[in-house]
C-alpha positions in Angstrom: -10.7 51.8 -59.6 -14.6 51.0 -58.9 -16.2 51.9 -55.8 -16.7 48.6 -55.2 -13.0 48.0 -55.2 -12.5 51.1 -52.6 -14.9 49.9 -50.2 -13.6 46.5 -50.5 -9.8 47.8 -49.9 -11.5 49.6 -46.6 -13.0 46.8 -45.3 -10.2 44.7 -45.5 -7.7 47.4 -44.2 -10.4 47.6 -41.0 -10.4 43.8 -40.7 -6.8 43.1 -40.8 -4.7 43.7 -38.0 -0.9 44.0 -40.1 -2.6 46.7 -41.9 -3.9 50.2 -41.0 -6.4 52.7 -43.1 -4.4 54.0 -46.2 -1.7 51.5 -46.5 -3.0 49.9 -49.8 -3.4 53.1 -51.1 -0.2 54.0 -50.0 1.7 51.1 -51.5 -0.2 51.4 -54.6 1.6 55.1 -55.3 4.8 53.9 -53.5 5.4 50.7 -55.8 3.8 52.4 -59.2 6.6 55.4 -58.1 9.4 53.1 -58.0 8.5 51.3 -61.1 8.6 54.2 -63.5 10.9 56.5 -61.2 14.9 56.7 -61.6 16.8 53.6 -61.9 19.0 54.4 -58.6 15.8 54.1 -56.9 14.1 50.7 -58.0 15.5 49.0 -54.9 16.5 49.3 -51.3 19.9 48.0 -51.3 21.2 50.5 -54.7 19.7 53.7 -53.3 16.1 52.9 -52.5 14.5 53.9 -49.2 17.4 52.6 -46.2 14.0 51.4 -44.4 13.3 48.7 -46.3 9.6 50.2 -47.4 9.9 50.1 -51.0 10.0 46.7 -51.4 7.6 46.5 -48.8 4.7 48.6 -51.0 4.8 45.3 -53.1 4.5 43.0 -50.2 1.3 45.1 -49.0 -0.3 45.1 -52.0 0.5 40.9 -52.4 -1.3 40.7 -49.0 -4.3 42.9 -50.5 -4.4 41.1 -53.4 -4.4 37.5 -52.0 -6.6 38.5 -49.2 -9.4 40.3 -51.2 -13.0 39.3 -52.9 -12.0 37.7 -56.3 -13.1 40.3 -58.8 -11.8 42.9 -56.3 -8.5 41.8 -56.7 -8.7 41.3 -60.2 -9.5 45.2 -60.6 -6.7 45.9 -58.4 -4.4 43.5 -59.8 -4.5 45.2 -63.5 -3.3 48.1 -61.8 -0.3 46.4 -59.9 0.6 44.5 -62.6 1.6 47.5 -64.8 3.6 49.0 -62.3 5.2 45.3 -61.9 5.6 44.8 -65.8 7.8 48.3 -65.9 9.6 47.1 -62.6 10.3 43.7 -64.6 11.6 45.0 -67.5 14.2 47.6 -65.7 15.4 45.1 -63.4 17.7 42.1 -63.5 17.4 38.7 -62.3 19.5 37.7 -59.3 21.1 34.7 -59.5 22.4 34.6 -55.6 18.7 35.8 -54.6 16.6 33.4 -52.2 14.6 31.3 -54.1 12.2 31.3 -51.4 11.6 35.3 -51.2 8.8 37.2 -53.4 10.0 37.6 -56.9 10.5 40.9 -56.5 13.3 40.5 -54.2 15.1 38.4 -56.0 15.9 41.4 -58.5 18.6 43.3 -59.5 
């Protein structure tokens, strides 16, 4: 990602009291892991993290990417969006899911 995007991310993470320095970064390797890592571990309740932060990684970077300068997130979103893609296609749709809650927990 640009510069631009970086200092962007910082800025926001500064100005945003639910977030601290890092965590953008840090969900951005957290969900891209879980996308393309073993299928035991693609979510919290069939063997993913017991604290709940996996699916939390994706819920950081919605924030980021809903909060952020438009062509910011645009950058960032092509980057997400892969990791989401390979996520998609190694997951299920849950029928019984909560048709309110983010699309990605209403996965199986």
């Amino acid at each position: 990602m640009s510069g631009k995007v970086a200092a962007d991310i910082v800025r926001l993470e500064r100005r945003d009291k639910r977030l601290r320095l890092g965590d953008i970064a840090r969900a951005l390797r957290g969900w891209s892991r879980q996308a393309r890592g073993p299928a035991s571990d693609l979510l919290d309740e069939f063997g993913g993290c017991p604290c709940g932060c996996t699916s939390h990684h994706r819920h950081v970077l919605d924030l980021a990417l809903r909060a952020l300068p438009r062509r910011t997130a645009r950058e960032l979103r092509s980057v997400v969006e892969a990791a989401d893609d390979r996520f998609l296609s190694r997951t299920l749709a849950n029928p019984w899911a909560d048709p309110s809650a983010p699309w990605w927990q209403q996965r199986l």
